[in-house]
Backbone and ligand atoms as CSV (ligand in chain L), in Angstrom:
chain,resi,resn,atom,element,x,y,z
A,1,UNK,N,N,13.802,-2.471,3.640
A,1,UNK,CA,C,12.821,-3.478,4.051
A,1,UNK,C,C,11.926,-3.864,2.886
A,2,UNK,N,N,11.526,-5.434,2.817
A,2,UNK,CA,C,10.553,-5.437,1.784
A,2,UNK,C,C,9.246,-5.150,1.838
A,3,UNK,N,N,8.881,-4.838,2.834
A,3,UNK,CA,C,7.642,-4.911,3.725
A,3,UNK,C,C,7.402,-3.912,4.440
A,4,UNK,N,N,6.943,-2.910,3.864
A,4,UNK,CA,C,6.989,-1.022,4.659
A,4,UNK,C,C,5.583,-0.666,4.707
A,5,UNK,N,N,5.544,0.332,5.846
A,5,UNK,CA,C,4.348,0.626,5.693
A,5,UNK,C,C,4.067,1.765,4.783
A,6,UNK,N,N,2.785,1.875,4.106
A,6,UNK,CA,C,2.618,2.884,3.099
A,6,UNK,C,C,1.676,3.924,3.788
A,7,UNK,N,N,2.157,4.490,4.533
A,7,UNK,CA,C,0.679,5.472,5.160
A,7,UNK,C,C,0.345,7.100,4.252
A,8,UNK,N,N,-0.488,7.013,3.845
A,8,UNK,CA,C,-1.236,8.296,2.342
A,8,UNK,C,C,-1.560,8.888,3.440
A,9,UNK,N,N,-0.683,10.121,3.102
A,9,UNK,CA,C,-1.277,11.455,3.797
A,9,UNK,C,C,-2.594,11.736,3.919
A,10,UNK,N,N,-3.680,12.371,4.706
A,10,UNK,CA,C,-5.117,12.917,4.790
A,10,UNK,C,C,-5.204,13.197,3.297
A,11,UNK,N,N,-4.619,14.039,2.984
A,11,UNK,CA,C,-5.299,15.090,1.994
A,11,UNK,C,C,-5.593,14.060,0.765
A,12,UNK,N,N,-4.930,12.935,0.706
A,12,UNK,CA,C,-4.754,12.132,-0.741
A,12,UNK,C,C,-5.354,10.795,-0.424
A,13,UNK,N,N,-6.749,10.510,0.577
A,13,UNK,CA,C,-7.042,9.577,1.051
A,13,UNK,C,C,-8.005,9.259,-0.210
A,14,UNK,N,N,-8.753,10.134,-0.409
A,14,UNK,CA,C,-9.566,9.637,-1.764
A,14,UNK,C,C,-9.264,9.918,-2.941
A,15,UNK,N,N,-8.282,10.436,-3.382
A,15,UNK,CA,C,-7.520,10.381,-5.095
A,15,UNK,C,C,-6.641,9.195,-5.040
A,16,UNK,N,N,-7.130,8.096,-5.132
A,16,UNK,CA,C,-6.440,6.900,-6.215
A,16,UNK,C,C,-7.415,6.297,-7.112
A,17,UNK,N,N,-6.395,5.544,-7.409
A,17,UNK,CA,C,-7.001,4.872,-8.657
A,17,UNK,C,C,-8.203,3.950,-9.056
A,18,UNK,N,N,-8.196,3.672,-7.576
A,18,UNK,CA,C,-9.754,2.418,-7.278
A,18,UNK,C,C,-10.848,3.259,-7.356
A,19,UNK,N,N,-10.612,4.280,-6.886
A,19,UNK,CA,C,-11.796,5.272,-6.559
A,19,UNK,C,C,-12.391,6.224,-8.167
A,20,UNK,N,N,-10.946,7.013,-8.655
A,20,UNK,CA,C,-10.986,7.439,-9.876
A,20,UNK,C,C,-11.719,6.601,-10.996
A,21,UNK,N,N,-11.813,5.134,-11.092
A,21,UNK,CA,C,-11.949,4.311,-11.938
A,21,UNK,C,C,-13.667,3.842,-11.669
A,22,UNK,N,N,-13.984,3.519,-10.264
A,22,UNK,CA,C,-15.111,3.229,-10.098
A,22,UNK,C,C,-15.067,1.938,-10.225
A,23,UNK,N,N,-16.609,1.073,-11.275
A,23,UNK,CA,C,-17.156,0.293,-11.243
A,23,UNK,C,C,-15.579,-0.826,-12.372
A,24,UNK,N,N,-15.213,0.078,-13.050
A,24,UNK,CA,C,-14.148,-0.449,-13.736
A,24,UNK,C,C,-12.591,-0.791,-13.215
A,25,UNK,N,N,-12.430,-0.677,-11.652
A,25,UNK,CA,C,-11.467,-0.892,-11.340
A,25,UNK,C,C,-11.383,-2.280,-10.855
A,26,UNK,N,N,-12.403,-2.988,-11.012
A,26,UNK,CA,C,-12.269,-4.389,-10.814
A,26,UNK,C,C,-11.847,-5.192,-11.650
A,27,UNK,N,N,-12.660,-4.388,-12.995
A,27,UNK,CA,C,-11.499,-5.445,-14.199
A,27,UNK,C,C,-10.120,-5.082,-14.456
A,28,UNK,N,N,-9.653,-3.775,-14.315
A,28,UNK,CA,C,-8.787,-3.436,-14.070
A,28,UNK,C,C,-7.809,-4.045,-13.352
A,29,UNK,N,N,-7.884,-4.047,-11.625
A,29,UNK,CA,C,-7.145,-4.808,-10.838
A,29,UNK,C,C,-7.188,-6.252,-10.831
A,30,UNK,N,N,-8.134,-7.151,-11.582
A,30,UNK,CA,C,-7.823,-8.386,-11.644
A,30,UNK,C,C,-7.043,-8.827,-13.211
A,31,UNK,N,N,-6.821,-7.383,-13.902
A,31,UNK,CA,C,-5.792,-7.502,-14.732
A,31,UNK,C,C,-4.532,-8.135,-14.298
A,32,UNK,N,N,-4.230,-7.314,-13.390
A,32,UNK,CA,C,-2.911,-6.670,-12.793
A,32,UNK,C,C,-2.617,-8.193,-11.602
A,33,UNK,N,N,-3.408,-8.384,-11.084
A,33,UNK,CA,C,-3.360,-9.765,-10.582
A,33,UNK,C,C,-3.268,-11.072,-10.839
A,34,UNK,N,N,-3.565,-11.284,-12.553
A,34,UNK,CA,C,-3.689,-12.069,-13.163
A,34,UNK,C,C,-2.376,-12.245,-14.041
A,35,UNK,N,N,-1.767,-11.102,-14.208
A,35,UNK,CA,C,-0.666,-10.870,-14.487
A,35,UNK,C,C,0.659,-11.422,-13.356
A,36,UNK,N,N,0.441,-11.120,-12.331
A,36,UNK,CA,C,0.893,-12.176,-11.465
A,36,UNK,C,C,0.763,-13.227,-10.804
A,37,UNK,N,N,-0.166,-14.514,-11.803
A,37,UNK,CA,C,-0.381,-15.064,-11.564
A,37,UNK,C,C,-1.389,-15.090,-9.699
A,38,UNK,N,N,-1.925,-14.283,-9.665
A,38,UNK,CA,C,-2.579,-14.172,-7.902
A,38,UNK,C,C,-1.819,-14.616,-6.698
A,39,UNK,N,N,-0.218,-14.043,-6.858
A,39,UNK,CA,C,1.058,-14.693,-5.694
A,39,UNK,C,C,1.083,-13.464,-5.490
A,40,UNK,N,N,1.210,-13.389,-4.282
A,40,UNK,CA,C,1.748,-12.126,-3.403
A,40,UNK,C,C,3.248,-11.348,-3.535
A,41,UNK,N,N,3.416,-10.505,-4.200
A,41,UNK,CA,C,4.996,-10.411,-4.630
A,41,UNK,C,C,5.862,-9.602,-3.455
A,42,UNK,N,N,5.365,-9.550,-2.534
A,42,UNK,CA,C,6.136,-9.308,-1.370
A,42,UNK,C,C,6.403,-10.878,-0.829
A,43,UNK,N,N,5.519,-11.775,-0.116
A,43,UNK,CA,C,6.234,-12.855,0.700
A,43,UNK,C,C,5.408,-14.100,0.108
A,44,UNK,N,N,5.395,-13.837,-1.523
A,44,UNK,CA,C,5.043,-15.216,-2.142
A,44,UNK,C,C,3.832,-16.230,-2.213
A,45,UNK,N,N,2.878,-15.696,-1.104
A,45,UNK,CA,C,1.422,-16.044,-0.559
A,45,UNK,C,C,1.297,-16.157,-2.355
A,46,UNK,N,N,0.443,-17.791,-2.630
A,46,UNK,CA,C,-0.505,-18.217,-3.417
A,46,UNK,C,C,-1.239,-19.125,-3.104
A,47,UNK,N,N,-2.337,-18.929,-3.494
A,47,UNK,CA,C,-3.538,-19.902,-2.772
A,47,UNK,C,C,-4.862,-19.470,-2.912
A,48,UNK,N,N,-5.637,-18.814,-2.071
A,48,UNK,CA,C,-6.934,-18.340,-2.205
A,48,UNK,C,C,-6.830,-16.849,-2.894
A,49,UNK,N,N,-7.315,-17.171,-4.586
A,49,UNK,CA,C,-7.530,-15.716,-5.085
A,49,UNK,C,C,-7.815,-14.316,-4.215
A,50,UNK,N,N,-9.267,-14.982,-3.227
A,50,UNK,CA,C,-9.684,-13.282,-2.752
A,50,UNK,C,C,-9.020,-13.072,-2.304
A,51,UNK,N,N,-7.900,-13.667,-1.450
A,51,UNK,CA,C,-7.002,-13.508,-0.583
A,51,UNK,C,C,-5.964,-12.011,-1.153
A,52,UNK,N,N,-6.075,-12.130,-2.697
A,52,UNK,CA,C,-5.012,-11.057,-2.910
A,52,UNK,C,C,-5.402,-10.180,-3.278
A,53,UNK,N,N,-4.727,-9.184,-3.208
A,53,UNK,CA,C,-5.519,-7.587,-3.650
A,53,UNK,C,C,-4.344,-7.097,-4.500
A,54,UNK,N,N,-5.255,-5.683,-4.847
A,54,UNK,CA,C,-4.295,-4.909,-6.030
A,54,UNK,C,C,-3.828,-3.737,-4.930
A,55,UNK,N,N,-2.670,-3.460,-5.124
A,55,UNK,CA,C,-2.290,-2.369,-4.115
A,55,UNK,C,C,-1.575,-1.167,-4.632
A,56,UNK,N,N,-1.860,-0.556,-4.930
A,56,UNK,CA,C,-1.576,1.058,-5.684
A,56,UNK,C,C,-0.011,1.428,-4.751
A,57,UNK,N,N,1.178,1.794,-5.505
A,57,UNK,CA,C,2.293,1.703,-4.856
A,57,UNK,C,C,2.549,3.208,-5.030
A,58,UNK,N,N,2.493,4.291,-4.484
A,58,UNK,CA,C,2.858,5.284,-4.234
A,58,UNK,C,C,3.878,6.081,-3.843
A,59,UNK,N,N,4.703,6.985,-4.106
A,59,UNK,CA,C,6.032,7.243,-3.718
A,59,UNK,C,C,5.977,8.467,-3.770
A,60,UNK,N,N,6.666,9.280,-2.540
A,60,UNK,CA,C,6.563,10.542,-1.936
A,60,UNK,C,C,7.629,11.297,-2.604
A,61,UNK,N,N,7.344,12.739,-3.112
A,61,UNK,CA,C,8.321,13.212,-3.139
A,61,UNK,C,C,8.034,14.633,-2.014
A,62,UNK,N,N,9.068,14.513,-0.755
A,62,UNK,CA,C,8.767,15.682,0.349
A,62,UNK,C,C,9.324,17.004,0.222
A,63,UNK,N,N,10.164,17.240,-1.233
A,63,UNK,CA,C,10.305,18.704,-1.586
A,63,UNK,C,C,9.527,19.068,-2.604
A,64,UNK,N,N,8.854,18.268,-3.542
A,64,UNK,CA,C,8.019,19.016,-4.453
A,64,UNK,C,C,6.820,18.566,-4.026
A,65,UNK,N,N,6.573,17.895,-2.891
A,65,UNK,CA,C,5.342,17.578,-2.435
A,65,UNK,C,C,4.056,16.735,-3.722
A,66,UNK,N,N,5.247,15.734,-4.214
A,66,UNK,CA,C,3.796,15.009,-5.662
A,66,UNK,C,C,3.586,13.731,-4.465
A,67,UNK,N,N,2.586,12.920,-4.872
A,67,UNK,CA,C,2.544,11.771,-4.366
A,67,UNK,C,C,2.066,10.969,-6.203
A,68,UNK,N,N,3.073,10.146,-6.391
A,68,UNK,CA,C,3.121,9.262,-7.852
A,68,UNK,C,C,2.719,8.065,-7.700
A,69,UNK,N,N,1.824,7.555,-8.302
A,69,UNK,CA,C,1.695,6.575,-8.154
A,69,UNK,C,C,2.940,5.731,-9.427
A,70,UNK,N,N,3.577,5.003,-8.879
A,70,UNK,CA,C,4.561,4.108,-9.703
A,70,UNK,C,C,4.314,3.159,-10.186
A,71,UNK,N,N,3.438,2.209,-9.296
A,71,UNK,CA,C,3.016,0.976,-9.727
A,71,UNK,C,C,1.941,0.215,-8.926
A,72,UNK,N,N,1.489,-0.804,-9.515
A,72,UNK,CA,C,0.501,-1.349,-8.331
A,72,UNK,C,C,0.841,-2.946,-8.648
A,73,UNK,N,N,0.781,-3.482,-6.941
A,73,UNK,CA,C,1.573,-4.501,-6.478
A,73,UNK,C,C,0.513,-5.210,-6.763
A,74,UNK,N,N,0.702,-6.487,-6.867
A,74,UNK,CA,C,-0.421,-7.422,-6.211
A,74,UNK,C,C,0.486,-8.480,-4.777
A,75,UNK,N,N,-0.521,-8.303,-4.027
A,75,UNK,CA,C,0.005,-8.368,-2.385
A,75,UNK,C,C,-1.374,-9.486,-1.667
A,76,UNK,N,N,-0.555,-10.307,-0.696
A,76,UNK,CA,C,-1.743,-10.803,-0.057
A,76,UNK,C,C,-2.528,-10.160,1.234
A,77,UNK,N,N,-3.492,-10.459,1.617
A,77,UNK,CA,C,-4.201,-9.636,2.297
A,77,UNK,C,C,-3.480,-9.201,3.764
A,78,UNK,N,N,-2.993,-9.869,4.318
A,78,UNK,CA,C,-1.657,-10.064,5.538
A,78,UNK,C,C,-0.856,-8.915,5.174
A,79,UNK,N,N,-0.131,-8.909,3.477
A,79,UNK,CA,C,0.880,-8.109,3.587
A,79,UNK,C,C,0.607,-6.667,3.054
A,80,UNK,N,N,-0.481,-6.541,2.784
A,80,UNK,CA,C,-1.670,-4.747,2.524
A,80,UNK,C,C,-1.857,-4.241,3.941
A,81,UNK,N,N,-2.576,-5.392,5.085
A,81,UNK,CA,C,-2.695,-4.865,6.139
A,81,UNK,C,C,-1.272,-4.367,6.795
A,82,UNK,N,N,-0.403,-4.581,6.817
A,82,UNK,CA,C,0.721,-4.250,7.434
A,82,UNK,C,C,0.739,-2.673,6.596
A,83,UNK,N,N,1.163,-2.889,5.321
A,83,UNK,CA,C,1.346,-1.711,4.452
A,83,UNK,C,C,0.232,-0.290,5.053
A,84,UNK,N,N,-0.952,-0.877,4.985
A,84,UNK,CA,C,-1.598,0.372,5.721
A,84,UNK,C,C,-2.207,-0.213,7.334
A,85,UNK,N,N,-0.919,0.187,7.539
A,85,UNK,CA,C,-1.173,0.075,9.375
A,85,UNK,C,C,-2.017,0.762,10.120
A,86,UNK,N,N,-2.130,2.031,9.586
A,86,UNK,CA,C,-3.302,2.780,10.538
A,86,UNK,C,C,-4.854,2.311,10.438
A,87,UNK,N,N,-4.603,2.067,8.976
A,87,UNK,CA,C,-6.180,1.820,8.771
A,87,UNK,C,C,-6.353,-0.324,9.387
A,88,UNK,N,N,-5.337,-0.671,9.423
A,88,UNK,CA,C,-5.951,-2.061,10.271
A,88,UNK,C,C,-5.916,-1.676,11.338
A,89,UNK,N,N,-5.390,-0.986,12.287
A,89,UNK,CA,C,-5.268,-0.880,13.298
A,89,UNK,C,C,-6.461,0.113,13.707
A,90,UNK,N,N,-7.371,0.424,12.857
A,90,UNK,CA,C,-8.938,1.265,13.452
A,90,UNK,C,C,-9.725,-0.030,13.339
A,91,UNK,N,N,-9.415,-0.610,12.443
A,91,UNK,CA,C,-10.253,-1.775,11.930
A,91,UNK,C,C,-10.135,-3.336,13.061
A,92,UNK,N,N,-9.076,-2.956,14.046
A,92,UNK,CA,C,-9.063,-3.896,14.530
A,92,UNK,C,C,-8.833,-5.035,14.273
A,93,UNK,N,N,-7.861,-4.958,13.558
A,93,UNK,CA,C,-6.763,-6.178,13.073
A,93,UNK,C,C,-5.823,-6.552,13.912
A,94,UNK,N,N,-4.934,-7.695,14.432
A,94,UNK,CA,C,-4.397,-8.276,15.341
A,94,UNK,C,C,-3.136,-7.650,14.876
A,95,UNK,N,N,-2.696,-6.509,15.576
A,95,UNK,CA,C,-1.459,-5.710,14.859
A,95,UNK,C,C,-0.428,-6.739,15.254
A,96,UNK,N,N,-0.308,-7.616,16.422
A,96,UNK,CA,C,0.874,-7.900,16.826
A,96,UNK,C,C,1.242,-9.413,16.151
A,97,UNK,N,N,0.083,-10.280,15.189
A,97,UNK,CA,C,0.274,-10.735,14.011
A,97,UNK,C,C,0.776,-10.567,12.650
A,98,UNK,N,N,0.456,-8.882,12.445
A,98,UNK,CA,C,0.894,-8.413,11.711
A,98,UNK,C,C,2.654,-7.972,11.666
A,99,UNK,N,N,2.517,-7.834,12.573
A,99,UNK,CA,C,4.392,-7.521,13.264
A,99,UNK,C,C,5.025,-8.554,12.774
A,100,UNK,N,N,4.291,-9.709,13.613
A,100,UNK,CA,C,4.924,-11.068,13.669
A,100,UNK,C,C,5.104,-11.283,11.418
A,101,UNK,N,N,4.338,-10.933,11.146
A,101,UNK,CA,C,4.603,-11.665,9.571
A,101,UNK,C,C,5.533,-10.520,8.688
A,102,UNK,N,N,5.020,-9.287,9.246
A,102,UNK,CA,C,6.693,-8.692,9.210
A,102,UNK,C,C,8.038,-8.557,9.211
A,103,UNK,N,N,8.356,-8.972,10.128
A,103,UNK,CA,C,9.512,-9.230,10.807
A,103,UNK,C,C,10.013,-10.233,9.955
A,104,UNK,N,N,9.185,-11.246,10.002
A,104,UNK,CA,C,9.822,-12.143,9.319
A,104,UNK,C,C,10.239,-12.777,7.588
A,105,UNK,N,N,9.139,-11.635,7.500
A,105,UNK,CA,C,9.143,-11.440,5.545
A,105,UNK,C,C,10.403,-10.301,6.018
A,106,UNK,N,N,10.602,-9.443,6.662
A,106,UNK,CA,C,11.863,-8.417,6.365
A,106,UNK,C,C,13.182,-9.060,6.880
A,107,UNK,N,N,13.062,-10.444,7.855
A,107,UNK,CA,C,14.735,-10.808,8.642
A,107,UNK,C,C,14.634,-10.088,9.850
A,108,UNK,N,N,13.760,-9.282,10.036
A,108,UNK,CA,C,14.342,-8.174,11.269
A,108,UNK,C,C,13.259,-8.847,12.745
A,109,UNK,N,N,13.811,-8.315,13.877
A,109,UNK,CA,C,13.466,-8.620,15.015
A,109,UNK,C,C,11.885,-7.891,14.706
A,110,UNK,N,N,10.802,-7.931,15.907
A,110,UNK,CA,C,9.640,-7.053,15.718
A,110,UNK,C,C,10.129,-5.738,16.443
A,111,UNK,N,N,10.812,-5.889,17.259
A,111,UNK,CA,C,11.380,-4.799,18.045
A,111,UNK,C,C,11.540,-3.411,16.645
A,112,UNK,N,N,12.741,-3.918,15.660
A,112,UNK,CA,C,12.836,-3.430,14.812
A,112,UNK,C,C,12.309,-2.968,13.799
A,113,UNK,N,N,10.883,-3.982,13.688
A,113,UNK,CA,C,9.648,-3.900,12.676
A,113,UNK,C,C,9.188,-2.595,13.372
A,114,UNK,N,N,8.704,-2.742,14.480
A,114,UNK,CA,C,8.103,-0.983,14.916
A,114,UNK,C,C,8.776,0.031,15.429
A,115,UNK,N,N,10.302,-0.218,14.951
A,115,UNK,CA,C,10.938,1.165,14.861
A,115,UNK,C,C,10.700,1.567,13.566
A,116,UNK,N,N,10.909,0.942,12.520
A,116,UNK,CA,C,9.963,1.114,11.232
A,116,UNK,C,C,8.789,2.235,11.291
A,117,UNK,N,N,7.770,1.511,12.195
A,117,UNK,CA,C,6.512,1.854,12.419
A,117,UNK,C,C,6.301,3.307,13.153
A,118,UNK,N,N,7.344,3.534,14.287
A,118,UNK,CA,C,7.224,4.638,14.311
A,118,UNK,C,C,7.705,5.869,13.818
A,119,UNK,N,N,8.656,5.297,12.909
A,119,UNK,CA,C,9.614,6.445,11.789
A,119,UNK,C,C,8.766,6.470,10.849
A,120,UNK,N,N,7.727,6.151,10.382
A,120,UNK,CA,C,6.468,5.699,9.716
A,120,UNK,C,C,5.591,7.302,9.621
A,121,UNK,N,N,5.501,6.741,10.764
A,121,UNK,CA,C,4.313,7.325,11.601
A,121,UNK,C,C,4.523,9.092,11.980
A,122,UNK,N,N,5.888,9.223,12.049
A,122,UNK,CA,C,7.157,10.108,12.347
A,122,UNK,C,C,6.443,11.030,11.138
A,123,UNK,N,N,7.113,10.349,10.141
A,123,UNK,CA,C,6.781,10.620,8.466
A,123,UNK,C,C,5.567,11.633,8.028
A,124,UNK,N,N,4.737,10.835,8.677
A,124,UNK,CA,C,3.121,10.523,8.308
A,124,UNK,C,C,2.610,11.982,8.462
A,125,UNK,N,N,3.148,12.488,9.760
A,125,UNK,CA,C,2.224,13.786,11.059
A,125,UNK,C,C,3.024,14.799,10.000
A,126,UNK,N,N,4.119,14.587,9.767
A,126,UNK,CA,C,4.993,15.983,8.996
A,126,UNK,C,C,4.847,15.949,7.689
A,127,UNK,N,N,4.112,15.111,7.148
A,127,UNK,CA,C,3.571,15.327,5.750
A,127,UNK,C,C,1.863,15.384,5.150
A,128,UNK,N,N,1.586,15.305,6.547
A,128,UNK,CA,C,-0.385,15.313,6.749
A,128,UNK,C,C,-0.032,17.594,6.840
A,129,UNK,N,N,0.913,17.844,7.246
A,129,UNK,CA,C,0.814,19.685,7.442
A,129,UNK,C,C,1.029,20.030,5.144
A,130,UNK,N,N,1.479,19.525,4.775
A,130,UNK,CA,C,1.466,19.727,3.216
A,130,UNK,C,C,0.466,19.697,2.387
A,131,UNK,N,N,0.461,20.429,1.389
A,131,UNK,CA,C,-0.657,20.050,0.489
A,131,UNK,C,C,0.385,19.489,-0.677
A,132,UNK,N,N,-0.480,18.026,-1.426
A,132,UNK,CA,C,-0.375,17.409,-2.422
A,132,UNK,C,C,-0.497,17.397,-3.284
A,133,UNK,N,N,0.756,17.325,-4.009
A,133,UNK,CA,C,-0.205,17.216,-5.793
A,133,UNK,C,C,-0.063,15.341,-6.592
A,134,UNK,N,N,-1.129,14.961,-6.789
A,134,UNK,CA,C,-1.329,13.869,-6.841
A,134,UNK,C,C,-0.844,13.728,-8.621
A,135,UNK,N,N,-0.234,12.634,-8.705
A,135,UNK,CA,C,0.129,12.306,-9.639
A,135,UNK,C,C,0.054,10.916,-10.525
A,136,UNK,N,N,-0.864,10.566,-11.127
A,136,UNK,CA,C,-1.116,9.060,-11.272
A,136,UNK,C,C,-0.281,8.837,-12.391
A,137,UNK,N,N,1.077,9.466,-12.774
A,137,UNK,CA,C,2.321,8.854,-13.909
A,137,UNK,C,C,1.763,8.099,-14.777
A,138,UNK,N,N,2.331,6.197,-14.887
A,138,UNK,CA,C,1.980,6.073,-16.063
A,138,UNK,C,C,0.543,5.554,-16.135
A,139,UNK,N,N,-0.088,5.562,-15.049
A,139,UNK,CA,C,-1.432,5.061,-14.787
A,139,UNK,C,C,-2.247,5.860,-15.832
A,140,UNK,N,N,-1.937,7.202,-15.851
A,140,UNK,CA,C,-2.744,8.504,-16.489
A,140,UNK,C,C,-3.803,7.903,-18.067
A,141,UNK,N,N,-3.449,7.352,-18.411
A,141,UNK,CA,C,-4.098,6.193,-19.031
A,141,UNK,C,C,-5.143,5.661,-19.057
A,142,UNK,N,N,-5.024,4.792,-17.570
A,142,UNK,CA,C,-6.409,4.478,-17.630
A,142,UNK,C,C,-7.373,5.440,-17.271
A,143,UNK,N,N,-7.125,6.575,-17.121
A,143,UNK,CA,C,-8.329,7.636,-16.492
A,143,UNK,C,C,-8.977,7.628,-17.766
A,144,UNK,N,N,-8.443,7.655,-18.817
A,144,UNK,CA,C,-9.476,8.003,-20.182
A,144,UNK,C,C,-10.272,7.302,-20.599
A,145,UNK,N,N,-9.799,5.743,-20.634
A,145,UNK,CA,C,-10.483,4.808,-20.845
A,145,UNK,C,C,-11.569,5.064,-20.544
L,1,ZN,ZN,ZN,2.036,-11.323,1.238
Protein backbone atom coordinates (compact mmCIF):
# COMPACT_ATOMS: atom_id res chain seq x y z
CA UNK A 1 0.00 0.00 0.00
CA UNK A 2 1.18 3.53 -0.54
CA UNK A 3 -0.61 4.88 2.19
CA UNK A 4 -0.04 2.88 5.67
CA UNK A 5 -0.55 3.65 8.81
CA UNK A 6 2.58 4.45 10.91
CA UNK A 7 1.53 3.84 14.55
CA UNK A 8 5.06 4.53 17.12
CA UNK A 9 4.92 2.32 19.80
CA UNK A 10 4.29 4.13 23.57
CA UNK A 11 7.69 3.85 24.56
CA UNK A 12 9.12 5.94 21.38
CA UNK A 13 6.33 8.62 21.44
CA UNK A 14 8.77 11.35 22.39
CA UNK A 15 12.27 10.34 20.79
CA UNK A 16 12.05 11.84 17.28
CA UNK A 17 13.49 14.15 15.56
CA UNK A 18 11.08 17.25 15.88
CA UNK A 19 11.37 16.97 19.44
CA UNK A 20 15.31 16.09 19.67
CA UNK A 21 15.95 19.22 17.49
CA UNK A 22 13.61 21.72 19.19
CA UNK A 23 13.40 25.30 18.08
CA UNK A 24 15.63 24.16 14.99
CA UNK A 25 13.45 21.65 13.56
CA UNK A 26 11.57 24.11 11.66
CA UNK A 27 14.34 25.13 9.55
CA UNK A 28 15.18 21.87 9.31
CA UNK A 29 11.80 20.44 8.07
CA UNK A 30 11.13 23.24 5.71
CA UNK A 31 14.45 22.10 4.27
CA UNK A 32 13.19 18.84 3.52
CA UNK A 33 9.94 20.30 2.11
CA UNK A 34 11.42 22.63 0.00
CA UNK A 35 13.31 20.03 -1.39
CA UNK A 36 10.14 18.69 -2.58
CA UNK A 37 9.04 21.34 -3.89
CA UNK A 38 5.85 21.43 -0.91
CA UNK A 39 3.87 18.30 -3.07
CA UNK A 40 2.79 15.62 -1.07
CA UNK A 41 4.80 12.52 -2.21
CA UNK A 42 2.30 10.05 -1.32
CA UNK A 43 -0.95 11.39 -3.44
CA UNK A 44 0.68 14.50 -5.10
CA UNK A 45 -1.35 17.27 -2.99
CA UNK A 46 0.32 20.83 -4.05
CA UNK A 47 -1.14 23.93 -3.17
CA UNK A 48 -1.30 25.47 0.28
CA UNK A 49 2.31 25.27 1.84
CA UNK A 50 0.93 24.84 5.57
CA UNK A 51 -0.96 22.27 4.24
CA UNK A 52 2.26 20.04 4.16
CA UNK A 53 4.23 18.66 6.82
CA UNK A 54 7.53 16.89 7.38
CA UNK A 55 6.88 13.34 8.42
CA UNK A 56 9.68 11.30 10.06
CA UNK A 57 9.44 7.73 8.26
CA UNK A 58 10.27 5.06 10.66
CA UNK A 59 10.76 1.36 10.18
CA UNK A 60 10.42 -1.46 12.68
CA UNK A 61 12.67 -3.98 13.20
CA UNK A 62 10.43 -6.76 15.58
CA UNK A 63 13.47 -9.10 16.31
CA UNK A 64 16.07 -6.68 17.27
CA UNK A 65 13.47 -4.40 18.45
CA UNK A 66 15.36 -0.80 16.76
CA UNK A 67 12.84 1.63 15.54
CA UNK A 68 15.14 3.65 12.47
CA UNK A 69 14.29 6.37 11.36
CA UNK A 70 14.98 6.05 7.34
CA UNK A 71 13.70 9.03 6.05
CA UNK A 72 11.35 11.87 6.32
CA UNK A 73 8.51 12.30 3.81
CA UNK A 74 7.01 15.42 3.03
CA UNK A 75 3.16 14.51 3.03
CA UNK A 76 -0.04 16.55 2.97
CA UNK A 77 -1.94 17.07 5.98
CA UNK A 78 -4.91 14.41 4.85
CA UNK A 79 -2.19 11.92 4.16
CA UNK A 80 -0.11 12.26 7.97
CA UNK A 81 -3.56 12.05 9.45
CA UNK A 82 -4.27 8.70 8.03
CA UNK A 83 -0.51 7.65 8.73
CA UNK A 84 -1.10 8.34 12.44
CA UNK A 85 -4.55 7.10 12.87
CA UNK A 86 -4.74 6.84 16.49
CA UNK A 87 -3.68 10.11 17.19
CA UNK A 88 -6.53 11.71 14.60
CA UNK A 89 -8.82 9.62 15.78
CA UNK A 90 -8.40 11.16 19.73
CA UNK A 91 -8.25 14.35 17.98
CA UNK A 92 -11.37 13.89 16.33
CA UNK A 93 -10.74 13.86 12.84
CA UNK A 94 -13.46 12.58 10.37
CA UNK A 95 -11.83 9.01 10.23
CA UNK A 96 -14.31 7.89 7.64
CA UNK A 97 -12.84 10.81 5.26
CA UNK A 98 -9.79 9.68 5.97
CA UNK A 99 -10.63 6.04 4.77
CA UNK A 100 -12.32 7.54 1.95
CA UNK A 101 -8.79 9.34 0.70
CA UNK A 102 -7.18 6.15 1.43
CA UNK A 103 -8.66 3.82 -0.36
CA UNK A 104 -8.37 5.69 -3.05
CA UNK A 105 -4.67 6.93 -3.05
CA UNK A 106 -4.08 2.87 -2.39
CA UNK A 107 -6.89 1.37 -5.40
CA UNK A 108 -8.34 -0.61 -2.57
CA UNK A 109 -12.02 -0.79 -1.40
CA UNK A 110 -12.34 1.03 2.37
CA UNK A 111 -13.51 -2.28 3.48
CA UNK A 112 -9.90 -3.22 2.73
CA UNK A 113 -8.34 0.12 3.89
CA UNK A 114 -9.40 -1.03 7.56
CA UNK A 115 -8.33 -4.41 7.29
CA UNK A 116 -5.07 -2.56 6.97
CA UNK A 117 -6.13 -0.70 10.01
CA UNK A 118 -6.76 -3.39 12.05
CA UNK A 119 -3.58 -5.51 11.20
CA UNK A 120 -2.18 -2.06 12.15
CA UNK A 121 -3.45 -1.90 15.19
CA UNK A 122 -2.87 -5.89 15.57
CA UNK A 123 0.88 -4.75 15.21
CA UNK A 124 0.72 -1.84 17.44
CA UNK A 125 -0.63 -3.84 21.08
CA UNK A 126 2.30 -6.60 20.38
CA UNK A 127 4.95 -4.18 20.00
CA UNK A 128 3.74 -1.44 22.78
CA UNK A 129 4.85 -5.06 25.36
CA UNK A 130 8.81 -4.34 23.91
CA UNK A 131 11.29 -2.09 24.82
CA UNK A 132 12.99 0.06 21.99
CA UNK A 133 16.04 1.04 20.89
CA UNK A 134 15.65 4.12 18.92
CA UNK A 135 17.73 4.73 16.15
CA UNK A 136 17.91 8.02 14.18
CA UNK A 137 20.51 6.29 11.17
CA UNK A 138 21.41 8.78 8.82
CA UNK A 139 19.61 11.59 10.59
CA UNK A 140 22.39 11.13 13.51
CA UNK A 141 23.76 14.24 12.06
CA UNK A 142 21.65 16.57 12.64
CA UNK A 143 21.67 15.90 16.45
CA UNK A 144 25.13 17.66 16.52
CA UNK A 145 24.45 20.45 14.68
ZN1 LIG B 1 -1.16 13.57 0.50
Amino acid sequence: MKLELHLIPKSCFYENLRLALGPRWEGVSDKFKASKNYTCEICGYHGNKNLIHAHEHWEWDDEKHTQTLTKVECVCNICHAVMHWGQSHTRGCNMDELCTHAAKINGCTKKEFMNHVEESFATWRIRADQKWIVDFGAFKSYLRG
